[in-house]
LUMNUMI-863246 format. One record per residue (C-alpha): residue in one letter; residue number from 0; z, x, y. Coordinates in Angstrom, 2 decimals. Example, Ala and Ser with C-alpha at 12.3 -4.5 7.8 and 13.67 -1.06 7.14 Angstrom:
<kegus>
   residu   num        up      east     north
        A     0      7.80     12.30     -4.50
        S     1      7.14     13.67     -1.06
</kegus>
This chain:
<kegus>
   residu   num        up      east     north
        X     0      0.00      0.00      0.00
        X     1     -0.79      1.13      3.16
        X     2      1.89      1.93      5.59
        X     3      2.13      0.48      9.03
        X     4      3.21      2.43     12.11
        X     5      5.47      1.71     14.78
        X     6      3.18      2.08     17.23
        X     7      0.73      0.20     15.69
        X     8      3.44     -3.15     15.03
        X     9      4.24     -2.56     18.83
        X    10      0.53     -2.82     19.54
        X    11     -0.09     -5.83     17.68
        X    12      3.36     -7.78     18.90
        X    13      1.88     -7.14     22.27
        X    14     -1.30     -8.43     21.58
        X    15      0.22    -11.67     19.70
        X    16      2.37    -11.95     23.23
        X    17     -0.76    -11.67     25.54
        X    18     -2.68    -14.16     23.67
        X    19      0.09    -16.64     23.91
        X    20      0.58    -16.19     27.48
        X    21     -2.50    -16.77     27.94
        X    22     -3.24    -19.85     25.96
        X    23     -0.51    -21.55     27.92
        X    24     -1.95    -20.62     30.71
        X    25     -4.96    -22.00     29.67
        X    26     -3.10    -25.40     28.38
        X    27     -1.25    -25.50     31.59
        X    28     -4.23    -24.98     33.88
        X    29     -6.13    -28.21     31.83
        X    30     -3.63    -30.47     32.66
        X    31     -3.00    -29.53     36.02
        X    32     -6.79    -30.26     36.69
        X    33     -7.14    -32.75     34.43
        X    34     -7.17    -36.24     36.89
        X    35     -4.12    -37.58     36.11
        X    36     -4.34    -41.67     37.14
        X    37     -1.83    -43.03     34.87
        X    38      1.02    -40.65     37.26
        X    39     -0.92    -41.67     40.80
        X    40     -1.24    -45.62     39.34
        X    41      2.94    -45.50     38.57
        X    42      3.94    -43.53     41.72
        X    43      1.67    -46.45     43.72
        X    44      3.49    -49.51     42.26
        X    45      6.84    -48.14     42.43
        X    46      6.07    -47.57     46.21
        X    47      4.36    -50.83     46.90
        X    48      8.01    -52.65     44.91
        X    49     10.04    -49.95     47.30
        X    50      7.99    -51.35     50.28
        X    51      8.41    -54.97     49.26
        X    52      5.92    -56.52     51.48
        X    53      1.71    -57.22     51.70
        X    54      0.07    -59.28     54.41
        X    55     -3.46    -60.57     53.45
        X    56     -5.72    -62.14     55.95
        X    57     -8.13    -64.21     53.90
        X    58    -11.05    -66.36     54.45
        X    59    -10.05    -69.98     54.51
        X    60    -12.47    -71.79     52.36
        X    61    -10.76    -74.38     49.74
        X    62     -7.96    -72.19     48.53
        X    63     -9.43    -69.61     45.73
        X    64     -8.22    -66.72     47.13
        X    65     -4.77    -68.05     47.71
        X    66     -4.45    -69.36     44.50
        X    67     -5.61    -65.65     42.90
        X    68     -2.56    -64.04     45.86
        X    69     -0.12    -66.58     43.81
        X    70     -1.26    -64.63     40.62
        X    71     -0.87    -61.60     41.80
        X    72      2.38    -62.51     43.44
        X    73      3.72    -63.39     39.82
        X    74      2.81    -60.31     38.13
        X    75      4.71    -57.97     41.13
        X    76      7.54    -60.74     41.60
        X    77      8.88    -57.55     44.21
        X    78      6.47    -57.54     46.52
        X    79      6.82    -60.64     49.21
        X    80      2.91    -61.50     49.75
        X    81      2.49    -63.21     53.66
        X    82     -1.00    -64.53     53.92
        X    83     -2.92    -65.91     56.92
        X    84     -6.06    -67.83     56.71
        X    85     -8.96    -68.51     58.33
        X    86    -12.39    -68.17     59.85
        X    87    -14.42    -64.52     61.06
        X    88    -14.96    -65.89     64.15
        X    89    -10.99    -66.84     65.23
        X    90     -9.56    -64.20     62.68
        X    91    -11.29    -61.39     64.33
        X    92    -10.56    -61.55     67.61
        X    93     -6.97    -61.87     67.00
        X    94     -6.97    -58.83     65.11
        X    95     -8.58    -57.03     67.10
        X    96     -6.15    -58.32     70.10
        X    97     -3.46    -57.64     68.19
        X    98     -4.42    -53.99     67.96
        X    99     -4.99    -53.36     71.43
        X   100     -1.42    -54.42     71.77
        X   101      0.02    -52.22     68.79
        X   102      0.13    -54.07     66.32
        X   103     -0.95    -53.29     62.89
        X   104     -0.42    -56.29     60.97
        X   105     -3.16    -56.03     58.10
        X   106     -2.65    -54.73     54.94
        X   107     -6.27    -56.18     53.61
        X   108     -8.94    -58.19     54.76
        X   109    -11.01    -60.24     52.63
        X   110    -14.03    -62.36     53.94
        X   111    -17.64    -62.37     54.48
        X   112    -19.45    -59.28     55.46
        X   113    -20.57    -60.17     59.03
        X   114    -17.05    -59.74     60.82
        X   115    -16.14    -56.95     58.87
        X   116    -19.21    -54.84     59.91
        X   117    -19.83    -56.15     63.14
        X   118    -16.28    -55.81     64.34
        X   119    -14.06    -53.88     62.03
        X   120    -16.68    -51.18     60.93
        X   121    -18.24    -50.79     64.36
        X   122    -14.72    -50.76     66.01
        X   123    -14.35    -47.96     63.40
        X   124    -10.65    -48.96     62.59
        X   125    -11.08    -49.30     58.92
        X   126     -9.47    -46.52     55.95
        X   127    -11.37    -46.02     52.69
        X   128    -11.89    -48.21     49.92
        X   129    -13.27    -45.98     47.83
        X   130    -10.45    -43.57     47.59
        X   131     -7.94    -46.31     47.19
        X   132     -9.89    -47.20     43.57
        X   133     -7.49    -46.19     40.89
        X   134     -7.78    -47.79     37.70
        X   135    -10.60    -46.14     35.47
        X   136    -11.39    -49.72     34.68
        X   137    -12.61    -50.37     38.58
        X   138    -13.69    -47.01     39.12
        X   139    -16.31    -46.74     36.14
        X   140    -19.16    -48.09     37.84
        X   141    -21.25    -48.95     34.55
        X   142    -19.03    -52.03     34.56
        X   143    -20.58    -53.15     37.87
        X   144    -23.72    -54.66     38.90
        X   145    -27.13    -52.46     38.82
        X   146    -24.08    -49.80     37.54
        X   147    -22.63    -48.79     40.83
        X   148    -20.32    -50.36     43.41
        X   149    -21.53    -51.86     46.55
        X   150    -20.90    -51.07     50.11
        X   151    -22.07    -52.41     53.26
        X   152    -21.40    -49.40     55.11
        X   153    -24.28    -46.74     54.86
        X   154    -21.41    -44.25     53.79
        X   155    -20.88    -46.64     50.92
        X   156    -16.61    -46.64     51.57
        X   157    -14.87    -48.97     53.66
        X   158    -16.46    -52.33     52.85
        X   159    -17.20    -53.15     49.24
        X   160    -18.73    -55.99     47.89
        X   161    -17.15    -57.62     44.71
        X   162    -18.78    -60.82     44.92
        X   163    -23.03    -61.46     44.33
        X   164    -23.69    -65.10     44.77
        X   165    -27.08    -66.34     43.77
        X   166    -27.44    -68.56     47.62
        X   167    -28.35    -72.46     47.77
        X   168    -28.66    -72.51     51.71
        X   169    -30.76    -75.83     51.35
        X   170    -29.16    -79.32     51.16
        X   171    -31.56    -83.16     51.54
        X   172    -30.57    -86.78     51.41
        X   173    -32.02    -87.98     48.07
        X   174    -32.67    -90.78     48.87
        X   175    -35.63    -89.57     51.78
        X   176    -36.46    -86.89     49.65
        X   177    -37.55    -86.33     45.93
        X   178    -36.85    -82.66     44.76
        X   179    -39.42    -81.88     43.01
        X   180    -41.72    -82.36     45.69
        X   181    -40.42    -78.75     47.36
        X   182    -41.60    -75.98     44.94
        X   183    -41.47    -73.67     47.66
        X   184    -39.57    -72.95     51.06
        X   185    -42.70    -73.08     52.57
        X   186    -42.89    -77.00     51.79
        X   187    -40.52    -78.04     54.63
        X   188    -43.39    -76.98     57.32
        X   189    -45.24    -80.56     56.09
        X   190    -45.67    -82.38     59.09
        X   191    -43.75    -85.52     57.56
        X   192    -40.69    -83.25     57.83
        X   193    -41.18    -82.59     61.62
        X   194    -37.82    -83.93     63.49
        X   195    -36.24    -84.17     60.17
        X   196    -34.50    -81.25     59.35
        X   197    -30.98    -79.69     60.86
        X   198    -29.56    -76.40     60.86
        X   199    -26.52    -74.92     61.50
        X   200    -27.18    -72.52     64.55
        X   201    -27.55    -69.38     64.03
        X   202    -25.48    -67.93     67.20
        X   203    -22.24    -68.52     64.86
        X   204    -20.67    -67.01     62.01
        X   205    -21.22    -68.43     58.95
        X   206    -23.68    -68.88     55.87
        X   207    -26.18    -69.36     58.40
        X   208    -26.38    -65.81     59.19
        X   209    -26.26    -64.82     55.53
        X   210    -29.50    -67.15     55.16
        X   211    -31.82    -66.33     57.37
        X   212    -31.05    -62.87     56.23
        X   213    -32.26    -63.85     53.15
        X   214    -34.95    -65.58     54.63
        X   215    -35.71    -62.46     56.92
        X   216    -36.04    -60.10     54.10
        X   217    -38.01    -62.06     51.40
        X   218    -41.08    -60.33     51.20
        X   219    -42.85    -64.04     50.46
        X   220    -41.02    -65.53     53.68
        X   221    -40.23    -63.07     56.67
        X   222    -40.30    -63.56     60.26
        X   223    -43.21    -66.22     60.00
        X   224    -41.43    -67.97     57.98
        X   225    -38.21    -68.12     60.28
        X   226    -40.51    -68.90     63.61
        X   227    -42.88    -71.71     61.76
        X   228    -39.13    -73.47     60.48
        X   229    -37.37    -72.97     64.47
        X   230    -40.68    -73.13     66.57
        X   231    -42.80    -75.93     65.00
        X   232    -40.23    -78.39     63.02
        X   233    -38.19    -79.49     66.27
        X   234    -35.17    -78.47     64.18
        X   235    -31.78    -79.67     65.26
        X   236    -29.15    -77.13     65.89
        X   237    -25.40    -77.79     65.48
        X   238    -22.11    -75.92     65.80
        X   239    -20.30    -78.58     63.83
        X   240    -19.45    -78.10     60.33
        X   241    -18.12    -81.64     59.28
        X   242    -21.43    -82.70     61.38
        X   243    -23.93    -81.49     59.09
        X   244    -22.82    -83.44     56.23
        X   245    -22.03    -86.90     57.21
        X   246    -25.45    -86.45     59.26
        X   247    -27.38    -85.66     56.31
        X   248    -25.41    -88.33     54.00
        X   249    -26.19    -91.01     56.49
        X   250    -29.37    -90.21     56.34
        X   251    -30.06    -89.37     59.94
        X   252    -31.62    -86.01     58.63
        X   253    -33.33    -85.26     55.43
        X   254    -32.99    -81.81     54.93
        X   255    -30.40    -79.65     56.36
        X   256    -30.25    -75.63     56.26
        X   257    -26.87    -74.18     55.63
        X   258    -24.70    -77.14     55.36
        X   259    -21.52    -76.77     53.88
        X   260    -19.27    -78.88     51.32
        X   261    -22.33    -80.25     49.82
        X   262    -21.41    -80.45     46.03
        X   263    -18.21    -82.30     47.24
        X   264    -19.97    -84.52     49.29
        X   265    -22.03    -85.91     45.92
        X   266    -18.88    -85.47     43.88
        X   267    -17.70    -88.12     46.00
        X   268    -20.84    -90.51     45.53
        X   269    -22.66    -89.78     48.64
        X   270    -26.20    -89.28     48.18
        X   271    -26.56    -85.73     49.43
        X   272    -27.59    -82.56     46.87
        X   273    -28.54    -79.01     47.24
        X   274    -32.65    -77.45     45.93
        X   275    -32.32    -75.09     43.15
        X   276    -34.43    -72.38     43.83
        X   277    -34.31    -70.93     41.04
        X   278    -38.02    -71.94     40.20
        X   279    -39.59    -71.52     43.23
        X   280    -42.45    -69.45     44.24
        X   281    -39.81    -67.02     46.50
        X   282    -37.93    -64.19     45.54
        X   283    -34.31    -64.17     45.01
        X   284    -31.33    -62.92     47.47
        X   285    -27.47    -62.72     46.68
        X   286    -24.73    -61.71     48.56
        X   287    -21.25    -61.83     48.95
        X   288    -21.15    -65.02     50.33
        X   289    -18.28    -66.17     52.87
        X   290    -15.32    -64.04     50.83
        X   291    -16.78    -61.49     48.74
        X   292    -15.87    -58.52     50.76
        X   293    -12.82    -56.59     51.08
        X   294    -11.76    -54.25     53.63
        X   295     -8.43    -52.11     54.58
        X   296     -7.50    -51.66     58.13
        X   297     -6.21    -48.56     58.97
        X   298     -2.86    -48.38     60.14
        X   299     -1.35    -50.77     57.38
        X   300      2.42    -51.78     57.29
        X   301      2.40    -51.65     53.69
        X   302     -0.57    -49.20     52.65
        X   303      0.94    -49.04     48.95
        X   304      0.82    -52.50     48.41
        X   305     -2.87    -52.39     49.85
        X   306     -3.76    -49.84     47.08
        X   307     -1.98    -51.70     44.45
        X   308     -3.52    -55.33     45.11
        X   309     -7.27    -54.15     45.20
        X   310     -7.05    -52.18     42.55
        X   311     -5.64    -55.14     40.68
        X   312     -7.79    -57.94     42.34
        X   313    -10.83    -55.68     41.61
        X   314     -9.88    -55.31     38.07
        X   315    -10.88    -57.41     34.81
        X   316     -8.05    -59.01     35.19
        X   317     -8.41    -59.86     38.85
        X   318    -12.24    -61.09     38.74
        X   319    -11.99    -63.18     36.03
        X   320     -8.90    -64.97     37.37
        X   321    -10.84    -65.54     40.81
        X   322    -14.04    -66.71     39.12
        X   323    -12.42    -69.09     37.33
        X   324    -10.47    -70.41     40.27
        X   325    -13.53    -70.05     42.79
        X   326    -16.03    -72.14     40.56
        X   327    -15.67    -75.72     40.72
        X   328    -17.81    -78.67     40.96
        X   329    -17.68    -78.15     44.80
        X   330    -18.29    -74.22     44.35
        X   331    -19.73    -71.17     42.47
        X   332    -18.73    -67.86     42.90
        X   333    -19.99    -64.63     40.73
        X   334    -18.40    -61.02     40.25
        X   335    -20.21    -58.11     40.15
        X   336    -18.70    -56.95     37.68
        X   337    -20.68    -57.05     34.39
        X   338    -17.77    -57.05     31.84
        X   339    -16.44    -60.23     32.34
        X   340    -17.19    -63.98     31.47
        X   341    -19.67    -65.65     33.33
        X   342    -19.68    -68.60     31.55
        X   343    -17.62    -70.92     34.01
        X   344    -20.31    -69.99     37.03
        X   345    -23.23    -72.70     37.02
        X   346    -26.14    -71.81     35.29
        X   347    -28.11    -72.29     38.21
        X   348    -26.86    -70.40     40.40
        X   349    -25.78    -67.71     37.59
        X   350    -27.44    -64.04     38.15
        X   351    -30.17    -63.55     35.21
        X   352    -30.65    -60.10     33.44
        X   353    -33.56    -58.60     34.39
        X   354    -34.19    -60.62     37.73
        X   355    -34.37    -58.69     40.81
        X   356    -32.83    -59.80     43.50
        X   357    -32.80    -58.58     46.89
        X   358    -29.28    -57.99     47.72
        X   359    -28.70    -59.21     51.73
        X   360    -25.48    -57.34     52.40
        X   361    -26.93    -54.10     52.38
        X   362    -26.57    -51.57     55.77
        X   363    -30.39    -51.73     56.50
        X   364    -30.44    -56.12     56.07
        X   365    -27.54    -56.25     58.25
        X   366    -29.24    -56.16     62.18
        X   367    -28.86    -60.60     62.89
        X   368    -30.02    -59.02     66.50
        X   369    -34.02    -59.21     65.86
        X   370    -33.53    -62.27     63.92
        X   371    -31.25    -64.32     66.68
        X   372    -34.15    -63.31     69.22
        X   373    -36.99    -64.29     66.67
        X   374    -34.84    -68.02     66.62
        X   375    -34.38    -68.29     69.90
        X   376    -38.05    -67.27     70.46
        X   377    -39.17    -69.87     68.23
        X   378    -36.93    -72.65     69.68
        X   379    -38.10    -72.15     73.12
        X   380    -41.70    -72.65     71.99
        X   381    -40.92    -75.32     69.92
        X   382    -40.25    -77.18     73.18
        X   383    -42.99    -75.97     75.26
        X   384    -45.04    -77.65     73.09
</kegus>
């Protein structure tokens, strides 16, 4: 047998030692690097339960989203959810006042995307979405629409989209108009329709804007489309929400653009209805519709909470609780995310694999400037005439 030296064992215990260092060094330096969500996800709820508060300024509409804050306010018990409702246009500007004044009330804003980006984004007063996203389950984008989130911002962070409705901006009395004869948007430039058809006017917030958007940016329909409709129709504008329906149920209009609470309206035997477009010559828009945007003003009171409810609102969890809540016979509202059921949103107005739709909300479809002055162009030569 051959004998070993001393110096050789001290040589070799050495090199055993060095070769352990360094594979913990290795090992340590993994999971130092290695993201580590499940530590940041428990340090952020223990904060939001330390802070104890969250203050939500929603969009009114019938309740959804309060009903999903109720949820939410059951699962963290500790955390004392305040939530005010109501309208862009009277929201807004008492946010905004409220700032001037030093206040910073908001923990999250969720509404349509027109306030948002024309006040909050443009004000530049809003913090990152995107780098609140914590769960790995809201962060994979393959589990979203076209596989990636979507902003409204061009720097695709501070207002994301969670929300891609399938739109039904047109409403008729059925009993002055049979729906199959409109196989196209184009059919309401008949002359029989002339002095027939209201609209909500443009100059307000409201699905309005997110229409003629759509209109605006149809290849099929365009600007000639939108000045034909406002400049040769004698279209009726109104500011009046309630207006537009009871007008169009008693039959003092036949069609009406953007009217709202029209499902409810026939659910309560009036003889009103929406066109399904799905069929029609046009191609299709979406977008996030009146509260399928979410935004976080900087400056929150409770910025833990914040992090903790959009993380959870924008989970599996969270989207599937609001779709089923937000779809109703009055009502239809669709994630974007993909991994969900999407069995309680109407077929009709239910995204289709392989359709593509032109997606409204985006930075470059966002300008209502060159549209407003191609409506008010239109409605001043509509009376010329």
């Amino acid at each position: 047998m051959m004998a070993v030296g001393r110096g050789s064992m001290n040589l070799l215990a050495s090199a055993v030692g060095l070769l352990v260092v360094v594979f913990w060094t290795v090992a340590s330096y993994a999971t130092e690097s290695k993201p580590n969500w499940e530590a940041e996800w428990d340090r952020t709820v223990q904060a939001a339960k330390k802070e104890g508060s969250l203050s939500l300024y929603l969009f009114q509409g019938e309740g959804e989203l309060g009903t999903v804050v109720q949820l939410f306010q059951k699962k963290y018990p500790e955390i004392n959810v305040v939530t005010t409702l109501g309208r862009g246009n009277t929201i807004a500007p008492r946010i905004m006042a409220e700032r001037r004044a030093g206040k910073y009330l908001v923990d999250v804003y969720i509404s349509g995307v027109t306030t948002a980006y024309e006040v909050f984004y443009r004000a530049k007063i809003l913090d990152s979405v995107r780098t609140s996203l914590i769960l790995p389950e809201v962060t994979d984008e393959s589990k979203w629409w076209l596989g990636q989130h979507q902003y409204v911002d061009p720097e695709n962070r501070y207002i994301l989209l969670y929300l891609g409705n399938v739109g039904e901006y047109v409403s008729y009395n059925t009993k002055a108009v049979e729906a199959g004869e409109i196989r196209s948007y184009w059919d309401f430039l008949q002359p029989k329709w002339k002095g027939k058809i209201l609209s909500r006017d443009p100059k307000i917030s409201g699905s309005q804007r997110i229409g003629l958007r759509m209109y605006y940016h149809t290849p099929e329909l365009g600007a000639e489309f939108i000045r034909r409709l406002y400049g040769e129709m004698d279209v009726t504008l109104t500011q009046e929400l309630r207006q537009t329906t009871d007008w169009l149920a008693s039959g003092k209009f036949a069609i009406c653009f953007f009217c709202s609470e029209i499902l409810k309206a026939k659910g309560q035997g009036l003889p009103v209805d929406e066109f399904h477009t799905a069929k029609w010559k046009e191609s299709r828009a979406i977008s996030a519709g009146n509260m399928g945007s979410i935004v976080l003003p900087s400056q929150p009171p409770h910025p833990n909470a914040a992090r903790l409810f959009v993380n959870w609102l924008l989970s599996r969890e969270g989207q599937t609780a609001l779709q089923r809540v937000a779809n109703t016979p009055n009502n239809s509202e669709e994630s974007l995310r993909t991994d969900i059921p999407k069995d309680m949103v109407r077929s009709e107005v239910r995204r289709v694999d392989g359709v593509k739709y032109i997606l409204v909300d985006k930075p470059e479809y966002m300008d209502m400037a060159p549209i407003q002055d191609l409506v008010e162009k239109a409605l001043a030569q509509g009376k010329r005439k």
